[in-house]
LUMKOL-995954 format. One line per 4 residues: number of its first residue (from 1); their letters; for each residue x, y, z of N, C-alpha, C. Coordinates in steps of 0.1 Angstrom, whole numbers, always signed. Layout:
// LUMKOL-995954
NUM> a> X/Y/Z/X/Y/Z/X/Y/Z | ...
// end
This chain:
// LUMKOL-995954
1> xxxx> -113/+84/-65/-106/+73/-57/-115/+60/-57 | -134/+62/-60/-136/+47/-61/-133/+44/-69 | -122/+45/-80/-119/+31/-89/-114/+24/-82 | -106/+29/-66/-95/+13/-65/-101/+7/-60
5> xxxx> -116/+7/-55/-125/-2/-43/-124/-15/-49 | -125/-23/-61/-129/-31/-64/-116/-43/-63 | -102/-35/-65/-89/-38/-59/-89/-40/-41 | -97/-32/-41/-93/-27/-24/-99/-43/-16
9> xxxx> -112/-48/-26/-121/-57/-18/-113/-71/-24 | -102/-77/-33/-95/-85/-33/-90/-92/-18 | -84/-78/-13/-75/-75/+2/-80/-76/+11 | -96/-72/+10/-102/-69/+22/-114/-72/+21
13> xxxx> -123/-82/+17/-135/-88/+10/-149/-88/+22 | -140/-86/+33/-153/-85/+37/-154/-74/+48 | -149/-67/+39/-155/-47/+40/-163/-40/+34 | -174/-40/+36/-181/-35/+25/-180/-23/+17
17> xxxx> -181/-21/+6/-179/-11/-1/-185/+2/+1 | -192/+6/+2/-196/+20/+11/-190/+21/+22 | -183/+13/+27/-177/+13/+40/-162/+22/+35 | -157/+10/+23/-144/+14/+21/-142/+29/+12
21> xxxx> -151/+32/+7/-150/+44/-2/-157/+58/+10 | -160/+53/+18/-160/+64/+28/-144/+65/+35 | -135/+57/+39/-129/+55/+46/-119/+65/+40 | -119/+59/+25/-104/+61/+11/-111/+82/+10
25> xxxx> -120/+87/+15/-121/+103/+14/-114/+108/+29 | -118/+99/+38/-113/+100/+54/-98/+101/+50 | -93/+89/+48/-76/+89/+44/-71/+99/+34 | -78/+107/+22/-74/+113/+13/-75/+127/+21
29> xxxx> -80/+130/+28/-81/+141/+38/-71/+144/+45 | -64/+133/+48/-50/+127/+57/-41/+127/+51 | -40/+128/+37/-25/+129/+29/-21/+114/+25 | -36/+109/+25/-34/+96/+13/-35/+95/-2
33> xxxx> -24/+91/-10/-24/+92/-18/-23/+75/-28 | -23/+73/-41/-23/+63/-44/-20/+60/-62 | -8/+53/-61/-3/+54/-79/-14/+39/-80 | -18/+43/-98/-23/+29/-98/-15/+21/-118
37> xxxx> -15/+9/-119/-10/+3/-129/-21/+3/-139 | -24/+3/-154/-34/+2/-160/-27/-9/-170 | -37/-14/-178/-31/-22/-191/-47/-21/-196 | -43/-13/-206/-49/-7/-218/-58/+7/-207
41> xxxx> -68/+8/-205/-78/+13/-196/-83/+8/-182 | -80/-7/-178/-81/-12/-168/-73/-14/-161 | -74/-6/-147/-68/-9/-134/-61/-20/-130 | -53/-25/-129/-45/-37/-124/-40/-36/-116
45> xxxx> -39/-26/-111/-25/-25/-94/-31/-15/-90 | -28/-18/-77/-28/-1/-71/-17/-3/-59 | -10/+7/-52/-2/+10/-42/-6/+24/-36 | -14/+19/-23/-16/+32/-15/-1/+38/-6
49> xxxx> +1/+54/-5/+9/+61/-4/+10/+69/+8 | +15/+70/+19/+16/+79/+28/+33/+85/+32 | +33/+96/+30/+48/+105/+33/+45/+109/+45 | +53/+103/+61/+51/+107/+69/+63/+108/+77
53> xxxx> +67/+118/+83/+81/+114/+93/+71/+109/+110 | +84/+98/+116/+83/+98/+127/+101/+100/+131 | +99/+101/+149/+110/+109/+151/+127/+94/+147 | +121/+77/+149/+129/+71/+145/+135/+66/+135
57> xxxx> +126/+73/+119/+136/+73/+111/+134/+80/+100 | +130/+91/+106/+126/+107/+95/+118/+102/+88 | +118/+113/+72/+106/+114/+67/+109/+98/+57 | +97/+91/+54/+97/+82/+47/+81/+81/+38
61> xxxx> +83/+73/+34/+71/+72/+21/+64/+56/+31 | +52/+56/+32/+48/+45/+37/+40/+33/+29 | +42/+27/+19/+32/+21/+7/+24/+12/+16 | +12/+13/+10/+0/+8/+19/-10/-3/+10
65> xxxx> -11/-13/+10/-22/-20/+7/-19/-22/-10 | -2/-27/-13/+0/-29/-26/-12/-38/-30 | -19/-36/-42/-27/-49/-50/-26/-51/-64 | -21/-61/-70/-24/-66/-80/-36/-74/-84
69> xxxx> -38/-74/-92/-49/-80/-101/-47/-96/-98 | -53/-107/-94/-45/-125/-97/-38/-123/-108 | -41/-119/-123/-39/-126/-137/-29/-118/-140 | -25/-105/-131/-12/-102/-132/-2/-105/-124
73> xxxx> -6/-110/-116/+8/-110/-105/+21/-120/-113 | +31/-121/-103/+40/-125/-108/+49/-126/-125 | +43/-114/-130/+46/-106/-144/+56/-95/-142 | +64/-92/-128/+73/-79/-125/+64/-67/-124
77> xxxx> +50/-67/-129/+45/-58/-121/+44/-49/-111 | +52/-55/-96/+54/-51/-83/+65/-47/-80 | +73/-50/-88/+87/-47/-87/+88/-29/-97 | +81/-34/-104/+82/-22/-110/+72/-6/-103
81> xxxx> +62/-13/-97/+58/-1/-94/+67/+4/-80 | +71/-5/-71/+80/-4/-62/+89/+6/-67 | +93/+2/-77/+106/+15/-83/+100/+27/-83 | +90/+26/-92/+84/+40/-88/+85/+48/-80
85> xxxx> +77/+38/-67/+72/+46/-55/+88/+50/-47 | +98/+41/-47/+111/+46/-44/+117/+60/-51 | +113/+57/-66/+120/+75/-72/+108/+86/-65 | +95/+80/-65/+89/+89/-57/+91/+99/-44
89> xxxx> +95/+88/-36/+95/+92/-20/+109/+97/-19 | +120/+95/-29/+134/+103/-31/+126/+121/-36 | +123/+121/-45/+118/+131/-50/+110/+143/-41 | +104/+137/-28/+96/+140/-19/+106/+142/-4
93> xxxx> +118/+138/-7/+128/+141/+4/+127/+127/+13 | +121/+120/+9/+120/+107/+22/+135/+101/+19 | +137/+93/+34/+150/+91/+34/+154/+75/+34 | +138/+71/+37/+133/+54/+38/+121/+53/+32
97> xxxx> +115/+36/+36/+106/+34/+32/+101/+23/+42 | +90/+22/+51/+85/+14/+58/+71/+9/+58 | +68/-8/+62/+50/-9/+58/+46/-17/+67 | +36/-20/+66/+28/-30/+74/+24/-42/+62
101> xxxx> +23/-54/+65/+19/-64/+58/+11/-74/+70 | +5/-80/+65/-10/-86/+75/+4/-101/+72 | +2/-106/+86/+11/-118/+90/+5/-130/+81 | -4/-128/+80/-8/-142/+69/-6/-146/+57
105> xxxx> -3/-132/+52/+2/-127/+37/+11/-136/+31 | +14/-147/+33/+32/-152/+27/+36/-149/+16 | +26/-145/+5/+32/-143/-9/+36/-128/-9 | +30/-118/-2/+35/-109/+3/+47/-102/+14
109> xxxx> +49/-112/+23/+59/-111/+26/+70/-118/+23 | +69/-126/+14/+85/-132/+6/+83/-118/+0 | +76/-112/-9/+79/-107/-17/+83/-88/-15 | +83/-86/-1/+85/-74/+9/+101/-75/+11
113> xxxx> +102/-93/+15/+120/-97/+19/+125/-98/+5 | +125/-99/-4/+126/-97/-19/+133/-86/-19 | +125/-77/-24/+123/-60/-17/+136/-55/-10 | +140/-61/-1/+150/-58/+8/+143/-52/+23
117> xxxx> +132/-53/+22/+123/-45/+38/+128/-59/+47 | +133/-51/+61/+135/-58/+71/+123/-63/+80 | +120/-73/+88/+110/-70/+96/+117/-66/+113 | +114/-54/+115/+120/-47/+126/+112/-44/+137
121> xxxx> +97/-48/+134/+86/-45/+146/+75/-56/+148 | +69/-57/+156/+53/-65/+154/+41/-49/+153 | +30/-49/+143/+23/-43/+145/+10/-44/+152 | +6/-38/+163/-3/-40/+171/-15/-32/+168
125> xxxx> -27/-41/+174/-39/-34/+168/-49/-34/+185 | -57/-24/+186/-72/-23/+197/-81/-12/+194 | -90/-22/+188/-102/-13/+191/-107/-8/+199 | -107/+5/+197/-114/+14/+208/-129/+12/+208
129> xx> -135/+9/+224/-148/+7/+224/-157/+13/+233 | -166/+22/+237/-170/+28/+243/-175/+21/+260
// end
């Protein structure tokens, strides 16, 4: 799983990397999973994966922390692996598909409303502190 850290730190740059490759065995323990894109032998995409039901809208597939490469994006890349992960989470019995995207994202969230994902919640965050 550390090949995707160097994707992962595009997203999230100032996590350090022992940080995040501890995290990505914590989450793999949890039933995280993750397809990744290659062109030739090099990594270009990754889409992290969670199959989870909650009680409001059964089991669904939850794609986590899509990343493209810059020099690939806007090549259908993301559209395509979206298909994927949709024949996936069919395959898997999910009956939806729901995510989180960080509010500042815009090229990400045009491209979620693209998609056809609704925004139906605000996601809330607190650190637990002793």
């Amino acid at each position: 799983m550390a090949v995707v850290v160097p994707l992962l730190q595009i997203l999230n740059p100032k996590i350090e990397e022992a940080v995040l490759v501890q995290r990505l065995s914590e989450m793999c323990e949890q039933g995280y999973q993750c397809v990744g894109a290659y062109d030739n032998k090099k990594l270009v995409a990754i889409c992290g994966l969670w199959i989870i039901t909650k009680y409001y809208i059964g089991k669904h597939i939850e794609p986590d922390n899509m990343i493209i490469s810059p020099e690939y994006r806007s090549k259908g890349l993301g559209k395509d692996m979206m298909k994927w992960v949709y024949e996936y989470g069919q395959s898997q019995g999910c009956v939806a598909s729901e995510l989180n995207c960080y509010l500042t994202n815009e090229a990400a969230n045009r491209f979620w409303a693209n998609e056809g994902y609704e925004r139906i919640a605000y996601h809330y965050q607190k650190p637990l502190k002793p």
